[in-house]
TORLUMKOL-844545 format. One record per residue (C-alpha): residue in three letters; residue number from 0; y, z, x. Coordinates in steps of 0.001 Angstrom, whole numbers, plus 500000, padded with zeros to 6 digits. Layout:
// residues N
[site ALA; NUM; [Y; Z; X]] ...
// end
This chain:
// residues 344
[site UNK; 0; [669467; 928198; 545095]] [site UNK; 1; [665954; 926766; 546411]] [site UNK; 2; [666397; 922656; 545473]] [site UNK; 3; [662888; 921782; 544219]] [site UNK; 4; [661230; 918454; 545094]] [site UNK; 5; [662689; 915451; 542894]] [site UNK; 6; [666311; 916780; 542405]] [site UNK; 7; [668120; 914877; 545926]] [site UNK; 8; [666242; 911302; 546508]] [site UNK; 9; [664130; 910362; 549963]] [site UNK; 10; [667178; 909083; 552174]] [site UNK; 11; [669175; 912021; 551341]] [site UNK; 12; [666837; 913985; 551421]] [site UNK; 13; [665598; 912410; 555041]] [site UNK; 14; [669109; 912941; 556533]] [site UNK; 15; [669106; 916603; 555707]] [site UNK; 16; [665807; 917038; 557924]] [site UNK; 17; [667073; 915593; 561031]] [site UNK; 18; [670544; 917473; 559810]] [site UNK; 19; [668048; 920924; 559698]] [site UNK; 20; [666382; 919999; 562698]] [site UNK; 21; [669266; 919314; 564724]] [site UNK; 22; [670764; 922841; 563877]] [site UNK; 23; [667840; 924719; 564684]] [site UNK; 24; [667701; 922718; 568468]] [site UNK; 25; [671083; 923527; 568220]] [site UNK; 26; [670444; 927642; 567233]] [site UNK; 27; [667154; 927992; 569268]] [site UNK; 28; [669463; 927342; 572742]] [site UNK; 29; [672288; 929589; 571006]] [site UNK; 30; [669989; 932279; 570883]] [site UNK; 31; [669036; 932634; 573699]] [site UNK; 32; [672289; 933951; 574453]] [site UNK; 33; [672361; 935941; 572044]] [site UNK; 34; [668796; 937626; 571577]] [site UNK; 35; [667317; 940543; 573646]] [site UNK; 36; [664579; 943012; 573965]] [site UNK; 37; [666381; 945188; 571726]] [site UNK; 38; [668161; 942958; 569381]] [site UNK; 39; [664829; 940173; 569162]] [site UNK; 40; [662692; 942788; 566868]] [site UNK; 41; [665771; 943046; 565277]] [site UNK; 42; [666298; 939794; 564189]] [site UNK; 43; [662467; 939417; 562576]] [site UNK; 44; [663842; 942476; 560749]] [site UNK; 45; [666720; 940850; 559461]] [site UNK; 46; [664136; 937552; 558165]] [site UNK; 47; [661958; 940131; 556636]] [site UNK; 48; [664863; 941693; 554693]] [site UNK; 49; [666180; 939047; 553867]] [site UNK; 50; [663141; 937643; 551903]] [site UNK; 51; [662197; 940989; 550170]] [site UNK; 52; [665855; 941227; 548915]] [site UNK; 53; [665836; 937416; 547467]] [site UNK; 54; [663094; 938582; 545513]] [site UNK; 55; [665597; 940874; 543672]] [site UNK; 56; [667384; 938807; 541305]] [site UNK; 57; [670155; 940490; 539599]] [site UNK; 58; [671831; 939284; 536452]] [site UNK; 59; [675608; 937970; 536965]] [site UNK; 60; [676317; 935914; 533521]] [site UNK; 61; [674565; 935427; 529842]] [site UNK; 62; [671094; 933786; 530626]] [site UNK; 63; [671433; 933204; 534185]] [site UNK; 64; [670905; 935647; 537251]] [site UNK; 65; [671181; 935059; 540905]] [site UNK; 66; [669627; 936501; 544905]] [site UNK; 67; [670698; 936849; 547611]] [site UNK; 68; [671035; 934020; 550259]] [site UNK; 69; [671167; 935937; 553077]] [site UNK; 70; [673490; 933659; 555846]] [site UNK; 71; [676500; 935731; 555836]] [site UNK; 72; [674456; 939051; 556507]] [site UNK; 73; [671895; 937666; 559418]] [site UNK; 74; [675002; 936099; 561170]] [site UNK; 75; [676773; 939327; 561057]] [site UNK; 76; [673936; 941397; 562198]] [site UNK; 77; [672151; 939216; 564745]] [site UNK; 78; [674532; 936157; 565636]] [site UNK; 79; [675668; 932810; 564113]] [site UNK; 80; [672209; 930935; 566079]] [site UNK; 81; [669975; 933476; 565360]] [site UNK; 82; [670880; 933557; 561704]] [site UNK; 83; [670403; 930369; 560906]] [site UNK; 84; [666967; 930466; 562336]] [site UNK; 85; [666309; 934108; 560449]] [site UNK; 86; [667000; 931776; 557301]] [site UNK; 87; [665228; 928859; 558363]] [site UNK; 88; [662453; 930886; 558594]] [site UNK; 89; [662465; 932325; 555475]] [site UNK; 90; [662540; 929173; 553673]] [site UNK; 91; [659613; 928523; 555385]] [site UNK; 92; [657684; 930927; 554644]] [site UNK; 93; [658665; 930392; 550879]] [site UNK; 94; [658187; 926672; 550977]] [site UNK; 95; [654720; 926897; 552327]] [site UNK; 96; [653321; 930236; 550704]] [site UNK; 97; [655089; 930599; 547340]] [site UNK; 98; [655958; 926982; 546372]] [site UNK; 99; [659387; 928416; 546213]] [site UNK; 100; [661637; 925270; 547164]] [site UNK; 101; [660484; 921575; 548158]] [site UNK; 102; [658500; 921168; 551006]] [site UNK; 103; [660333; 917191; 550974]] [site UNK; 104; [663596; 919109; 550241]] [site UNK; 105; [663121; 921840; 552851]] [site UNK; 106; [665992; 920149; 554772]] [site UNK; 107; [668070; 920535; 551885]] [site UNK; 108; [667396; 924067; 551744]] [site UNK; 109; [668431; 924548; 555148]] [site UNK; 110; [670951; 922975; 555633]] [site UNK; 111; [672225; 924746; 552510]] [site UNK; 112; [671174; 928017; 552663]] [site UNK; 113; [670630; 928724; 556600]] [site UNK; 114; [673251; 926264; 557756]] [site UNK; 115; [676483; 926328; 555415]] [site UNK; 116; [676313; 929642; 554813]] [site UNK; 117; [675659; 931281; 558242]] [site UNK; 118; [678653; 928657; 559442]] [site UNK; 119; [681100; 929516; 556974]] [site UNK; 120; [680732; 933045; 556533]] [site UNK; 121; [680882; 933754; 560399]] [site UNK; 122; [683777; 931620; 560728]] [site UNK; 123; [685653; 933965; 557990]] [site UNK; 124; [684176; 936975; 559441]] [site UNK; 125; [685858; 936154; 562798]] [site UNK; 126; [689099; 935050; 561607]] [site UNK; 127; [689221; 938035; 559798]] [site UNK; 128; [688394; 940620; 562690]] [site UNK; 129; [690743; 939614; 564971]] [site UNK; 130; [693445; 940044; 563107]] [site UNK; 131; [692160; 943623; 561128]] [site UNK; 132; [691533; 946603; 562731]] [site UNK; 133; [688690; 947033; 565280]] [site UNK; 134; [687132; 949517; 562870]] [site UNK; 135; [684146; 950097; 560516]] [site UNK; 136; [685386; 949416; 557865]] [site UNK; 137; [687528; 946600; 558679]] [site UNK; 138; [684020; 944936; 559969]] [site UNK; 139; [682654; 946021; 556500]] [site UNK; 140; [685336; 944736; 554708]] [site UNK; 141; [685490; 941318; 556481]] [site UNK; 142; [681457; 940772; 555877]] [site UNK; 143; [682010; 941382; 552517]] [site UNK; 144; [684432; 938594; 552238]] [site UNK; 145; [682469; 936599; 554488]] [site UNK; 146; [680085; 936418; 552225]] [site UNK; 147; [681465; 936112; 549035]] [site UNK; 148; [683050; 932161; 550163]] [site UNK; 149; [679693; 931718; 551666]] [site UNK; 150; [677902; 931487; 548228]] [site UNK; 151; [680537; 928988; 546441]] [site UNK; 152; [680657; 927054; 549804]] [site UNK; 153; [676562; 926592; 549675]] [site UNK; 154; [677266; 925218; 545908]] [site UNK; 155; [679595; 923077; 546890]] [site UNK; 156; [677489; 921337; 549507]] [site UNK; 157; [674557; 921070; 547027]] [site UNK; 158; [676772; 919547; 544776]] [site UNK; 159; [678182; 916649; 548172]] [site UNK; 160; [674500; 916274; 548433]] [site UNK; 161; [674022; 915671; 544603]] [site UNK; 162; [676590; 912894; 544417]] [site UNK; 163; [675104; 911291; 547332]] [site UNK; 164; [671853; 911300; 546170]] [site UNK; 165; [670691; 913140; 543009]] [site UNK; 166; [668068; 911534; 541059]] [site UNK; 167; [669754; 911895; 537893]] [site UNK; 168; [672877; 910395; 536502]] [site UNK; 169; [674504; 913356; 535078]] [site UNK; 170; [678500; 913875; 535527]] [site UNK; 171; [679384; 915360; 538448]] [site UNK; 172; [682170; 916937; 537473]] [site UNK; 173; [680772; 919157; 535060]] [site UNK; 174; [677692; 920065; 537740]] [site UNK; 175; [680487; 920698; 540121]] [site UNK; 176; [682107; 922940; 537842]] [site UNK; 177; [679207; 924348; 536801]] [site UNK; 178; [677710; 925394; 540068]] [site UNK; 179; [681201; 926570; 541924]] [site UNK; 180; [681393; 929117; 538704]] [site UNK; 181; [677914; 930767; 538690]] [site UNK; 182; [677802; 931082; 542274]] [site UNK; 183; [681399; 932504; 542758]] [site UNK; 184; [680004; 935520; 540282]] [site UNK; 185; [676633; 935279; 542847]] [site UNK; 186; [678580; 935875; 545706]] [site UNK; 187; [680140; 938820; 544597]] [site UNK; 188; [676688; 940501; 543997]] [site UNK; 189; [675764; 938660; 548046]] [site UNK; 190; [679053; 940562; 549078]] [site UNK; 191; [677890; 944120; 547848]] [site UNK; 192; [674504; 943849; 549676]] [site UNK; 193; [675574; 942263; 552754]] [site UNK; 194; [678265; 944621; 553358]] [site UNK; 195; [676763; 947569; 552235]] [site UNK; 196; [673691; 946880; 554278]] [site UNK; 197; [676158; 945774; 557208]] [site UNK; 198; [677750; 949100; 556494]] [site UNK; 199; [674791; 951445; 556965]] [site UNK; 200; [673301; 949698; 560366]] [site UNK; 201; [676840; 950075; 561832]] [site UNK; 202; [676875; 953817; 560810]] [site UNK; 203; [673610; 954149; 562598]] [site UNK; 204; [673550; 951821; 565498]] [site UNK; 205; [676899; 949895; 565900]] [site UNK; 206; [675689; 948701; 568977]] [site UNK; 207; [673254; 946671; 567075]] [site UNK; 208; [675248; 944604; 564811]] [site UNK; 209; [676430; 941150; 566743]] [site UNK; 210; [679396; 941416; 564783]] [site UNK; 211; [680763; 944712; 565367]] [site UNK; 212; [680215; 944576; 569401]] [site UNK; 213; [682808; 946146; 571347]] [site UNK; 214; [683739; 948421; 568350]] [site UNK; 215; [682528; 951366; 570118]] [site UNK; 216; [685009; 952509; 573167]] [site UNK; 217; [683028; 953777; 576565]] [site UNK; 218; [684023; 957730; 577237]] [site UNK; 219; [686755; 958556; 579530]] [site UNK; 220; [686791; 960767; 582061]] [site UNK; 221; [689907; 962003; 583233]] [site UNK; 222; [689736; 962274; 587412]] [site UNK; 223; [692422; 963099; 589712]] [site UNK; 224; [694784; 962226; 586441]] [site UNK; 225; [692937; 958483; 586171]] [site UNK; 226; [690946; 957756; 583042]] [site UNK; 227; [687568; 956887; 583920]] [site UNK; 228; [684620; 955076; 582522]] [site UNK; 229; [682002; 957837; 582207]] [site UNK; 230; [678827; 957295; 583668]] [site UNK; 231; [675778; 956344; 581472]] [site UNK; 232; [673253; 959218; 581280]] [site UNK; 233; [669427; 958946; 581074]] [site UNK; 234; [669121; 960706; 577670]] [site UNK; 235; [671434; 959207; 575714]] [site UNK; 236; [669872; 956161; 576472]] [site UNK; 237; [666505; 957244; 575656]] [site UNK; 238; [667718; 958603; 572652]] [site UNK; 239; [669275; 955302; 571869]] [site UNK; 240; [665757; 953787; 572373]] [site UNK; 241; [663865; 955826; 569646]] [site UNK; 242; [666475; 955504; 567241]] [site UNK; 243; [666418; 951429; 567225]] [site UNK; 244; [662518; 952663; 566885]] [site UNK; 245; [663478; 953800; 563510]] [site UNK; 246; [666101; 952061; 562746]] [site UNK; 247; [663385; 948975; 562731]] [site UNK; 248; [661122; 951365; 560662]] [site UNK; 249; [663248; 952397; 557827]] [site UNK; 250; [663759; 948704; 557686]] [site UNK; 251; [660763; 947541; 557718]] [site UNK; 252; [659967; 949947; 555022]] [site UNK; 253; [662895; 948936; 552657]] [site UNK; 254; [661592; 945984; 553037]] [site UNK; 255; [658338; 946465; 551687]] [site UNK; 256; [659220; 948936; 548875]] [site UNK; 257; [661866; 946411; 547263]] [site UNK; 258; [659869; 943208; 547753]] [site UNK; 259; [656601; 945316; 546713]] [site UNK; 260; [658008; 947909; 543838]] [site UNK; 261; [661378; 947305; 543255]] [site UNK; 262; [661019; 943093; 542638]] [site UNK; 263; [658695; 944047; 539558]] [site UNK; 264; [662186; 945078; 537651]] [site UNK; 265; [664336; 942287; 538796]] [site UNK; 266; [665974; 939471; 536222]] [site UNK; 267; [663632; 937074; 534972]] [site UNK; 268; [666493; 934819; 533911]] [site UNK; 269; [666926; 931671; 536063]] [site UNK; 270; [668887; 931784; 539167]] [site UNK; 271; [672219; 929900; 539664]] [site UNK; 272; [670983; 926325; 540568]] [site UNK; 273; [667876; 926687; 537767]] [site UNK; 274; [670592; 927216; 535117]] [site UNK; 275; [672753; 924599; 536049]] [site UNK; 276; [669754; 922191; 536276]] [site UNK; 277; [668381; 922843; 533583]] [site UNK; 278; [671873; 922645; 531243]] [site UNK; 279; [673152; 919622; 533144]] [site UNK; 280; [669766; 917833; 533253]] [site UNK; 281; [669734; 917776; 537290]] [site UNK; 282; [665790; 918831; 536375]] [site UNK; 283; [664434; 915821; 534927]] [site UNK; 284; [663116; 914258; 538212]] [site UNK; 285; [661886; 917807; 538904]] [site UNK; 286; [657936; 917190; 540950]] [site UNK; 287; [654982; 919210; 541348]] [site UNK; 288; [655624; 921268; 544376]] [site UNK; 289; [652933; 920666; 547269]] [site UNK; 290; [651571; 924009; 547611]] [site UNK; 291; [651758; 924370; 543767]] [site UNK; 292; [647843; 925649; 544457]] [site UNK; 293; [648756; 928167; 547150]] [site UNK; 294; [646881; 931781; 546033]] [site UNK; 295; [650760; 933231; 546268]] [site UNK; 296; [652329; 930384; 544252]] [site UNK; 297; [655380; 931687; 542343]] [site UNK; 298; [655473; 934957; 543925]] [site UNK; 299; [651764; 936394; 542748]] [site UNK; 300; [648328; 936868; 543661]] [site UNK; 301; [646078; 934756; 542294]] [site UNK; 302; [642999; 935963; 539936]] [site UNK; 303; [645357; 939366; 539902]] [site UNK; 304; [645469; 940364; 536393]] [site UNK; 305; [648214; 942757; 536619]] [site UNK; 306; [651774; 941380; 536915]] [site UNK; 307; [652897; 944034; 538587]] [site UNK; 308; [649923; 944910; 541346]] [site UNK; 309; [650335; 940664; 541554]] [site UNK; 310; [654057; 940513; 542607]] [site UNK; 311; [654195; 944030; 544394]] [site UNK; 312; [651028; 942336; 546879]] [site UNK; 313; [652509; 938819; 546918]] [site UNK; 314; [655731; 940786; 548079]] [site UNK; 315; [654124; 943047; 550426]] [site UNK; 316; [652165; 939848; 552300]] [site UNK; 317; [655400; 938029; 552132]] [site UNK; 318; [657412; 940748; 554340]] [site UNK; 319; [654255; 941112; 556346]] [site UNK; 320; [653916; 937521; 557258]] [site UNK; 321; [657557; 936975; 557737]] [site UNK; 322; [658261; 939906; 559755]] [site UNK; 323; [655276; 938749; 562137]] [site UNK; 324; [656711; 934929; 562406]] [site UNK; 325; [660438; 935614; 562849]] [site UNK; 326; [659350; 938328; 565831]] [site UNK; 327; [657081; 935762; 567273]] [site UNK; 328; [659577; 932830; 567062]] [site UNK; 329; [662565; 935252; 568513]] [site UNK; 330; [660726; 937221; 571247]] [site UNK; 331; [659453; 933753; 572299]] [site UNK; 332; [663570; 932356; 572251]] [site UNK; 333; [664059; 935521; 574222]] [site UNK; 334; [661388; 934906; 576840]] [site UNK; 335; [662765; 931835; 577427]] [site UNK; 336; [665933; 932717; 578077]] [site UNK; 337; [664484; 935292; 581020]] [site UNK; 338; [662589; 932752; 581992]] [site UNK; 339; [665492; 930321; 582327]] [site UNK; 340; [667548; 932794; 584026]] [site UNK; 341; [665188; 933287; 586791]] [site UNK; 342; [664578; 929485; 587431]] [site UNK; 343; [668569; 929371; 587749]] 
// end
C-alpha cells in the first residue's frame, strides 16, 4: 500500500508530514517507556522483519496480490510507540533506497501504514485480552484479529485522504469499495503472519512480546503453609540471556533468507493499492519517484544481470541496513530514557 508521488496533492500531502512527525515526537517519548536493553535489539529486529517479509507478496484475488504491513505485529511484539517508529523506519529505508513509496508522500505512508495500523490493531488487541483468557493462545488469537481490521482500516484512511485530496477525479465510491475489498482479503494473509510469528516468539520467550507481559505467573513456594514468590536464581537468568541471543539470531537470519531467497518466488502481480489505481485511474498523476536513480531502485542491484542474484542482494542490503538503523535509532531512545532517569 506504498502511495507513490502524484496520487494525494501538496496540502494534503503537507498535513500528513506534520501528522507523521507529530506521531513519531509522540512515539519517540512513548518508547522510552517502553524500550530496554533487552527489548531495544529487539525492536530493530522487528523493523528488519518486517521489511524482508513485505518483500513477499502473496496472491489474494485474480491479478492482484498483497504484503504485509507490518503495524499490528511490531505493536504486539515491541509496544504501540515503538511500532510505529519500527514502521516509520521501514518506510524510510524504502523511500530513500528502493524508490518504493513517495519521498513527498512519505507522510502519507506513515501515517497510513505506521500510524493507523499500529493504533487500531493495538486498540483491538487490548480490548480483546482483557476480556479472553490470559493465555497463549488467546494472545495469538487476539493478534490475529488485530490485524486483520488493521489492513481494511489503513484502506479506509487512504481512501479519507483520497477524497480530501487525490489528484484525480475518479468516483469515490467505487475506490472506496474497491480498496475496503482487496485489503479485507490482504488482511487475512497480515493475520496468518502476524499471529503465527506472534505465536512462535511467545513459545520461545513470552517475556519478550509487549503484548503478552504478565502471561507468565512467578513460581510459588509454599512456606510455613504461605505461597511464596520464589526467588530469582542466577542461571535461569543467564540462560534467559543467551536465548534472547538467539532468539535475535534466528531472526535475523529469517530475515535475510526470505528477503534474500525466498522474495525471488513471490507474486509479481500488483499489490492492493497498485490494482485499485491502476483500474480506477487514481494513477494518472502518478510522478517520477526522487530516488528513481538509486543503484537499489525497485528492489535490485543495478548492472546485476541476474534477477535473482539482483533481488536476493538488494534484499540482503535492505535487512542489513535496516536492522543497523532501527538498533541505532532504539538503543539511542533507550539511552535516553537512562539518561533521563538519572537527571530525575
Amino acid at each position: 500500500m506504498h502511495v507513490p508521488d502524484g496520487f494525494i496533492d501538496a496540502p494534503i500531502s503537507a498535513a500528513t508530514a506534520v501528522v507523521a512527525a507529530g506521531a513519531i515526537a509522540v512515539s519517540l517519548r512513548g518508547a522510552r517507556r517502553e524500550l530496554d536493553e533487552r527489548t531495544a535489539p529487539l525492536a530493530g529486529l522487528v523493523a528488519a522483519f518486517i521489511f524482508a517479509v513485505q518483500m513477499l507478496n502473496f496472491p489474494v484475488a485474480a491479478g492482484t496480490s498483497g504484503h504485509l504491513l507490518g503495524g499490528a505485529l511490531a505493536a504486539i511484539l515491541v509496544g504501540p510507540y515503538t511500532g510505529v517508529l519500527c514502521v516509520s523506519v521501514v518506510l524510510l529505508m524504502q523511500g530513500i533506497l528502493f524508490a518504493d513509496g513517495g519521498l513527498t508522500a512519505l507522510g502519507v505512508n506513515i501515517t497510513d501504514m505506521a500510524l493507523t495500523t499500529t493504533v487500531v490493531a493495538y486498540a483491538v488487541f487490548r480490548g480483546l485480552v482483557k476480556v479472553l483468557p490470559r493465555t497463549r493462545r488467546s494472545i495469538t488469537a487476539a493478534s490475529f484479529t488485530a490485524a486483520l481490521l488493521s489492513v481494511p482500516a489503513a484502506a479506509l484512511v487512504f481512501t479519507l485522504l483520497y477524497s480530501l485530496g487525490g489528484t484525480t477525479d475518479v468516483s469515490l465510491g467505487k475506490v472506496a469499495t474497491a480498496m475496503i475489498g482487496v485489503h479485507v482479503l490482504i488482511g487475512v494473509g497480515e493475520a496468518a503472519i502476524t499471529a503465527l510469528t506472534v505465536g512462535a516468539v511467545i513459545a520461545v520467550r513470552p517475556d519478550l512480546v509487549h503484548g503478552a507481559r504478565g502471561l507468565e505467573q512467578r513460581l510459588k513456594l509454599r512456606v510455613n503453609g504461605e505461597l511464596v514468590d520464589a526467588p530469582t536464581q542466577l542461571a535461569p537468568v543467564a540462560a534467559r540471556g543467551a536465548s534472547r541471543r538467539k532468539l535475535w539470531i534466528g531472526g535475523l537470519v529469517t530475515s535475510l533468507l526470505l528477503a534474500g531467497f525466498v522474495s525471488f518466488y513471490a507474486s509479481s502481480n500488483p499489490d492492493g493499492l497498485e490494482k485499485v489505481a491502476a483500474d480506477q485511474g487514481i494513477d494518472r498523476q502518478t510522478k517520477e519517484h526522487a530516488s528513481a536513480d538509486s543503484p537499489l531502485a525497485d528492489y535490485g542491484v543495478r548492472d546485476v544481470d541476474d534477477a535473482r542474484l539482483s533481488g536476493g542482494l538488494a534484499g540482503v542490503i535492505g535487512v542489513g541496513v535496516t536492522v543497523v538503523a532501527g538498533t541505532g535509532v532504539f538503543w539511542a531512545v533507550r539511552k535516553r530514557r537512562g539518561t533521563t532517569s538519572q537527571a530525575a
